[in-house]
C-alpha positions in Angstrom: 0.0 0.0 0.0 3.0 2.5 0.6 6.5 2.2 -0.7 9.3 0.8 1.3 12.7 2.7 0.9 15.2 0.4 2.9 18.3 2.0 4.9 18.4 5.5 3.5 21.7 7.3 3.6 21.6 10.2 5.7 22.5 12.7 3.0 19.1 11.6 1.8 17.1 12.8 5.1 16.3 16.2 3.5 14.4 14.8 0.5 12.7 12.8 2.6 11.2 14.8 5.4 9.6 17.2 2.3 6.3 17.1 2.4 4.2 17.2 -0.5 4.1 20.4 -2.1 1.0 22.4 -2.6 1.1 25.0 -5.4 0.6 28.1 -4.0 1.1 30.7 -6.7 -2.8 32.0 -6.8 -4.0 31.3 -3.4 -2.8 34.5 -2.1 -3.9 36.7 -4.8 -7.5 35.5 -4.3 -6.8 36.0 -0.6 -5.4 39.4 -0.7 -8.4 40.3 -3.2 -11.0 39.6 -1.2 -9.4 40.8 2.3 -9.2 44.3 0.4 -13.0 43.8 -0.8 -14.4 43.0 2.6 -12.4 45.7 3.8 -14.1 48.0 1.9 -17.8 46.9 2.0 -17.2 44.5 4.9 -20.6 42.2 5.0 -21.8 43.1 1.7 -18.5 41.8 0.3 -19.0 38.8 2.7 -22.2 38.0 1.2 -20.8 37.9 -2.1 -18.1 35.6 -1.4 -20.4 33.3 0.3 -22.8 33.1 -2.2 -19.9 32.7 -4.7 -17.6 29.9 -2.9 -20.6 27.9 -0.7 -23.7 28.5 -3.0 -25.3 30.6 0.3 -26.8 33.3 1.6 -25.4 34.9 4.4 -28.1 36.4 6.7 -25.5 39.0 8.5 -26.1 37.5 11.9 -25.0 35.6 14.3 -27.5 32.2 15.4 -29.5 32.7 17.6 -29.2 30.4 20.6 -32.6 28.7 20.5 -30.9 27.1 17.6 -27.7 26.2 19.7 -30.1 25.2 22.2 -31.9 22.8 19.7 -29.4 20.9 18.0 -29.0 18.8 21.3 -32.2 17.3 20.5 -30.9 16.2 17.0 -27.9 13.9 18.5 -28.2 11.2 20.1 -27.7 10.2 23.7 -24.9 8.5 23.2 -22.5 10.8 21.3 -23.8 13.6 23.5 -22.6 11.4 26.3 -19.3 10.9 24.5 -18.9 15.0 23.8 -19.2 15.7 27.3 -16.5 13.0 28.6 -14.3 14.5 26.2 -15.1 18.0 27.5 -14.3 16.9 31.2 -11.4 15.4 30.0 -9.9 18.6 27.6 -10.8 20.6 30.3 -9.2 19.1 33.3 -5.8 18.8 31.4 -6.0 22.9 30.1 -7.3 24.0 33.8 -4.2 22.3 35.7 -1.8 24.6 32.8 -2.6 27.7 34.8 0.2 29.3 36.7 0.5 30.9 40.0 2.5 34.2 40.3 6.0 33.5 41.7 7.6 37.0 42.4 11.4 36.7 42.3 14.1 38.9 44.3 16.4 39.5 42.2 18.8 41.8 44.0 17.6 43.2 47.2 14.9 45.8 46.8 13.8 44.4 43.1 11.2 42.2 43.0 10.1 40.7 39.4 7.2 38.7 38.5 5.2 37.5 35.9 1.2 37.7 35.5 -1.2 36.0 32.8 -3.8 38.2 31.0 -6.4 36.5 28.3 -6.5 37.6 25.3 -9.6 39.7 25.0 -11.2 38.6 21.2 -10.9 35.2 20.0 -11.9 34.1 16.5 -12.1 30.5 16.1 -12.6 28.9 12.3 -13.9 25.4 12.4 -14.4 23.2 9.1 -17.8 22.1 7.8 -16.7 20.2 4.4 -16.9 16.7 4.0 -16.0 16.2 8.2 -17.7 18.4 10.6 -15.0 18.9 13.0 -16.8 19.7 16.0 -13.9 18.1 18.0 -12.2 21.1 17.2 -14.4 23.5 18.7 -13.9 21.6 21.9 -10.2 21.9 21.7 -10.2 25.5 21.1 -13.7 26.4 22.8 -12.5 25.1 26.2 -9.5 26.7 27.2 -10.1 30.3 26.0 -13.2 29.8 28.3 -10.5 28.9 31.1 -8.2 31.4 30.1 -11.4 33.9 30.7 -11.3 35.4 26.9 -13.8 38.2 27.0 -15.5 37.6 23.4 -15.2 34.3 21.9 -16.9 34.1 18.2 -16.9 31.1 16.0 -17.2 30.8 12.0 -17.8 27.6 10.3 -19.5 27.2 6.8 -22.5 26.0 6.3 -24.3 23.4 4.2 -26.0 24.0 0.8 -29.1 24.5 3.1 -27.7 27.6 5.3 -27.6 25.1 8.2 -24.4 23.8 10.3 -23.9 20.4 11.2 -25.4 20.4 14.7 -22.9 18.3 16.4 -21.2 21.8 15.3 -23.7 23.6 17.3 -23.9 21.5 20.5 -20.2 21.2 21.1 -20.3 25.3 20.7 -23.2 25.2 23.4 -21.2 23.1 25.9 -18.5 25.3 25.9 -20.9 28.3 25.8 -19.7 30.1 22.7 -22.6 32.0 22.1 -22.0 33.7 18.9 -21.5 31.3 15.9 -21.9 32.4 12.3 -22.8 30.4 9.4 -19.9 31.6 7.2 -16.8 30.1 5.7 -13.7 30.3 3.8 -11.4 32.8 3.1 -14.3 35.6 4.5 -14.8 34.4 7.6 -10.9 34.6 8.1 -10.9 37.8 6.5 -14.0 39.1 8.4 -12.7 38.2 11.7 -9.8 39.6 10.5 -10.9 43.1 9.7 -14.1 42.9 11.4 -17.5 44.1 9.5 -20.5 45.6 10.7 -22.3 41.6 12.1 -18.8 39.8 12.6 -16.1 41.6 15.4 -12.4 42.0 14.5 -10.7 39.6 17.0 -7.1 40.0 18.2 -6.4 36.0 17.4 -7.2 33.4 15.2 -7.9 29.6 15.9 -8.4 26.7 14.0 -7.7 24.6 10.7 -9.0 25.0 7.4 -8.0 23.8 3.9 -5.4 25.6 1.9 -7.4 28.7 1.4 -7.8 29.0 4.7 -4.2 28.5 5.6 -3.2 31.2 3.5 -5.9 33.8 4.7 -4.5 33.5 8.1 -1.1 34.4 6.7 -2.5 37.2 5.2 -4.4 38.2 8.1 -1.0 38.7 10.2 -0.1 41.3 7.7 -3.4 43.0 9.0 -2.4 42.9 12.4 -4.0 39.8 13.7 -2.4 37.0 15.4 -3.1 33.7 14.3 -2.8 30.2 16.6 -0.2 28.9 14.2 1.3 27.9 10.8 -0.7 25.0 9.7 -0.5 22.5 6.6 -2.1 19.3 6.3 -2.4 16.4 8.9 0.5 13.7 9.5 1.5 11.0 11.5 4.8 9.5 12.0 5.2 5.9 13.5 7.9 4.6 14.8 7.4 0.3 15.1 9.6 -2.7 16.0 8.9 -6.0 16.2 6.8 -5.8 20.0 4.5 -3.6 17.7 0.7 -5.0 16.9 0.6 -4.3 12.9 -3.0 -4.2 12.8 -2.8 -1.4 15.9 -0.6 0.4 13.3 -1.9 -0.2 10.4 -5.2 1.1 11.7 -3.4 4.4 12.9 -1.9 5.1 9.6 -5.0 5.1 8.3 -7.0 7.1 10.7 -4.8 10.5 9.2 -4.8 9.4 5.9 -8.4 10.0 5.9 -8.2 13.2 6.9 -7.7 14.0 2.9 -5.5 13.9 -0.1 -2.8 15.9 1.1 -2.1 14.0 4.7 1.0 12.4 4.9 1.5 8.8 7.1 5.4 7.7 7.6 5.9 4.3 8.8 9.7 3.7 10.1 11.0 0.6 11.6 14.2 -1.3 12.2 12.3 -4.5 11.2 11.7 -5.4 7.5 9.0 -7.9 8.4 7.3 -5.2 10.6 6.8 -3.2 7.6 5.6 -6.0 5.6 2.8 -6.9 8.0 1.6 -3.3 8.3 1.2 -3.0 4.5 -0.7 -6.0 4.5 -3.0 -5.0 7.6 -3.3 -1.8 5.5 -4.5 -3.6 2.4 -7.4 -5.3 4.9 -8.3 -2.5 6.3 -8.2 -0.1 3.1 -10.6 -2.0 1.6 -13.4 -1.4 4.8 -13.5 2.5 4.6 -15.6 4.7 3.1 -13.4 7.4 2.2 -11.2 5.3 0.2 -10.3 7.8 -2.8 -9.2 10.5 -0.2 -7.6 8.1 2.0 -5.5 6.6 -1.1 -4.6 10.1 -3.0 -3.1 10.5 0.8 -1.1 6.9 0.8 0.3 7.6 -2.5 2.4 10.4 -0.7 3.2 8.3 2.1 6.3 5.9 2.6 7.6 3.3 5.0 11.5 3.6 5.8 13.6 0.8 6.8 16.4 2.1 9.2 19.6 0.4 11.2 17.9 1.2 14.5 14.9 2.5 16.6 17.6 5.3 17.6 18.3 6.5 13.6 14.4 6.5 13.8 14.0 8.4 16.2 17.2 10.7 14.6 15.0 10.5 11.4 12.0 11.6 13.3 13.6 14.6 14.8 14.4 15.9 11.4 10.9 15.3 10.2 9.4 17.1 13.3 6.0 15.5 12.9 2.8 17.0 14.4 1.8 13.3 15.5 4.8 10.7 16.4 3.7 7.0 17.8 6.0 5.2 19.8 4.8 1.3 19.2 8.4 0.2 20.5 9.5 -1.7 23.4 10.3 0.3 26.5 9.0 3.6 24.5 8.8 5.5 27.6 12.4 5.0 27.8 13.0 6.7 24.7 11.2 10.4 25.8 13.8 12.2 26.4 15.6 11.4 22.6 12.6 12.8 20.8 13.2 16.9 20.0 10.9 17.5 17.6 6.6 16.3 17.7 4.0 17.7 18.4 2.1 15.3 20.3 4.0 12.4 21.5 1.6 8.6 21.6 3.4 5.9 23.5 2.8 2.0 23.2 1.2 0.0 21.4 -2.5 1.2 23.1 -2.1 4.9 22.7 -3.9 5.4 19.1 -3.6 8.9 17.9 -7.3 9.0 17.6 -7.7 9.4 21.5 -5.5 12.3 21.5 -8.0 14.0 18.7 -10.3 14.0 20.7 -10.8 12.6 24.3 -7.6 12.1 26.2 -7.5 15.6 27.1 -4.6 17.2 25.2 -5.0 19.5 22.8 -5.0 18.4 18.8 -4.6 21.9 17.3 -0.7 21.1 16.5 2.1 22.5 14.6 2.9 20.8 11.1 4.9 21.0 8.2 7.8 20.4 10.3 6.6 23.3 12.3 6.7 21.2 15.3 10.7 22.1 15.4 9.9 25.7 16.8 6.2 25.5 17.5 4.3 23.9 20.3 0.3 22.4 20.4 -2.8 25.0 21.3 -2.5 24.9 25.3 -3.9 27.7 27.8 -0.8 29.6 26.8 -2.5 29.9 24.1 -5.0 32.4 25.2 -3.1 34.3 27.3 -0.1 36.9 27.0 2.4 37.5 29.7 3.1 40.7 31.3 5.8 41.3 33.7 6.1 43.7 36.5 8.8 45.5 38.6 9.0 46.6 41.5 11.9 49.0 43.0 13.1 50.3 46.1 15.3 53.7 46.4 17.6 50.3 48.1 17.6 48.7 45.3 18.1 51.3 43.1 20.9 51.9 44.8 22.2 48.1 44.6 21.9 48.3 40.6 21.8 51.9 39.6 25.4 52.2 38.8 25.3 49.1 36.6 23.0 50.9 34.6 24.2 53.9 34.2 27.6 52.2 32.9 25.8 49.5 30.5 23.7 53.0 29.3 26.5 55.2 28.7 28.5 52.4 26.7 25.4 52.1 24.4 25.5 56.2 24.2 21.8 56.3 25.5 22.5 59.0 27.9 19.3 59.9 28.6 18.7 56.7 29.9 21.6 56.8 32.0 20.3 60.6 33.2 17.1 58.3 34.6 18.9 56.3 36.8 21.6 58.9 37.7 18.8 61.9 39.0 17.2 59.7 41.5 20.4 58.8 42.8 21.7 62.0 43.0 18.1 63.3 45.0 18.7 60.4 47.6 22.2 61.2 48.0 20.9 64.7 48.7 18.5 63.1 51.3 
């Protein structure tokens, strides 16, 4: 089902941590033409992009919340019941990320600390296409309710019908977003962005979104609006020796290759017939899903690599910085502190990557395209900016004045140097 390149040299590493390239050239010419339209006639121009790109109307407002209210009563009891385990879950993990303030001495009379304040205006962009990912909402919904975000606002698009998926709609409810608007694509990134006279301009962007939407959250940076992170499709790297189940990884391969044409799986192992018996699992299994033609556009880009060692795997794997890495090795636990690069780390042979999208608790907005090598997962940090404080004494002023005024001076600021130097010279009057 995937190629197998045996015992690559490692001059050859670089070629194979690319991931597939997605041509580019137009997507930011369309993105940059409609930011500057919805700029100008802000929901007008959001109308006409709607009805152009999703075939709908939209109706300038946000839902109202009998409708979040209602689309409980469309789900069953059972997958409501699943949501809210997965709620308790994402939210017990992002409430115990909140720091205390720890106010630090650091010469006497200076006192330094650090406080946590949430971002006020959160925009969060949730998908609607072919897989309503209302997991998402959940991932991003819940800790910028923790972090105490003043206005949250979702966009997701709608169906050909103007309606959105309700399992959209409840998971928005639970987390008690309140404002949802039934508008997609480029605009809602761009509206959010800019702001029009329905949707707010928010200081941050959340969420994923096909290549369109990747690059409208580029462009809305050069507008002055922070986005979550750089994003590209979904991947999973899986590291497998011979204790591995194939089946278990077989299955996990799968599970991100459905995600669309343009996921990527890797499969390394230090075991020939390891790789042989997940390609066959994978042949099985292929054959049971019902996304096959997305799942095998996304195969096609995938490969398995035969290395010396579960080390050059790992080695390998820190190159490729994946945003998902599974550790279906022996003693994986023992291997933690090798790995560099991943976003989310999976370890043994019964931690599927599917409980970490959505259940276990951690958070599966994640850094890829190799971002993962300066980038970290959504987390309450997330939400939140860091301001520090200072506090000091005429003592300590004293205890580091002269410092300054000699580190000032050799940079020719002089009159920051003066700063320092009048108040010592009024308490040496004193």
């Amino acid at each position: 089902m995937i190629k197998t390149i045996s015992y690559p040299e490692e001059s050859q590493w670089t070629m194979l941590v690319q991931r597939p390239a997605v041509k580019q050239s137009d997507l930011f010419e369309v993105a940059e033409n409609i930011f500057k339209d919805i700029q100008l006639d802000g929901d007008k121009a959001v109308s006409k992009y709607s009805q152009k790109f999703d075939g709908i109307h939209y109706n300038f407002s946000p839902l109202g919340l009998n409708i979040l209210e209602e689309a409980e009563n469309k789900l069953t009891d059972s997958l409501k019941e699943s949501i809210k385990k997965a709620h308790q879950n994402i939210y017990k993990f992002h409430a115990a990320q909140a720091e205390s303030i720890n106010k630090i001495e650091t010469t006497p009379g200076i006192t330094c600390w650090r406080e946590s304040r949430a971002i006020e205006k959160i925009g969060i962009y949730i998908p609607g296409g072919s897989a309503p990912l209302f997991s998402t909402v959940l991932m991003l919904g819940i800790p910028a309710l923790i972090a105490g975000c003043k206005e949250i606002i979702l966009c997701t698009p709608p169906d050909k019908n103007g309606e959105i998926n309700p399992l959209i709609l409840f998971a928005a409810h639970l987390v008690g977003i309140t404002k949802v608007y039934a508008v997609g694509g480029i605009q809602a990134i761009a509206a959010m962005s800019l702001g029009t006279e329905s949707i707010l301009k928010v200081d941050k962007i959340f969420g994923p979104g096909n290549q369109y939407v990747t690059a409208a959250k580029q462009i809305a940076q050069l507008y002055g609006t922070a986005i979550d992170m750089p994003a590209g499709p979904s991947e999973v790297l899986i590291i497998a020796d011979k204790t591995c189940e194939p089946e278990f990884v077989a299955a996990d391969l799968l599970s991100q290759a459905e995600h669309g044409p343009d996921s990527q799986v890797i499969l390394l192992s230090d075991s020939s017939n390891v790789i042989e018996n997940v390609n066959s699992a994978l042949g099985k299994q292929f054959e049971e899903l019902s996304r096959k033609e997305l799942t095998k556009k996304a195969l096609q880009n995938s490969k398995a690599i035969l290395f010396e060692s579960i080390d050059e795997c790992i080695d390998f794997s820190n190159q490729y910085a994946p945003e998902h890495l599974v550790l279906t090795i022996r003693n994986a636990e023992d291997k933690i502190g090798r790995i560099q690069n991943a976003g989310s780390v999976f370890l043994g042979n019964y931690s599927c990557e599917s409980v970490g999208d959505y259940a276990s608790g951690t958070n599966h907005t994640l850094p890829t395209n190799g971002f993962a090598r300066s980038y970290s997962g959504v987390s309450l940090d997330s939400f939140v900016k860091k301001i520090t404080f200072q506090s000091v004494s005429s003592e300590g002023l004293k205890n580091i004045g002269t410092a300054v005024e000699v580190m000032a001076e050799a940079e020719q600021l002089l009159a920051h140097k003066n700063a320092v130097t009048i108040r010592l010279n009024k308490m040496n009057k004193s």
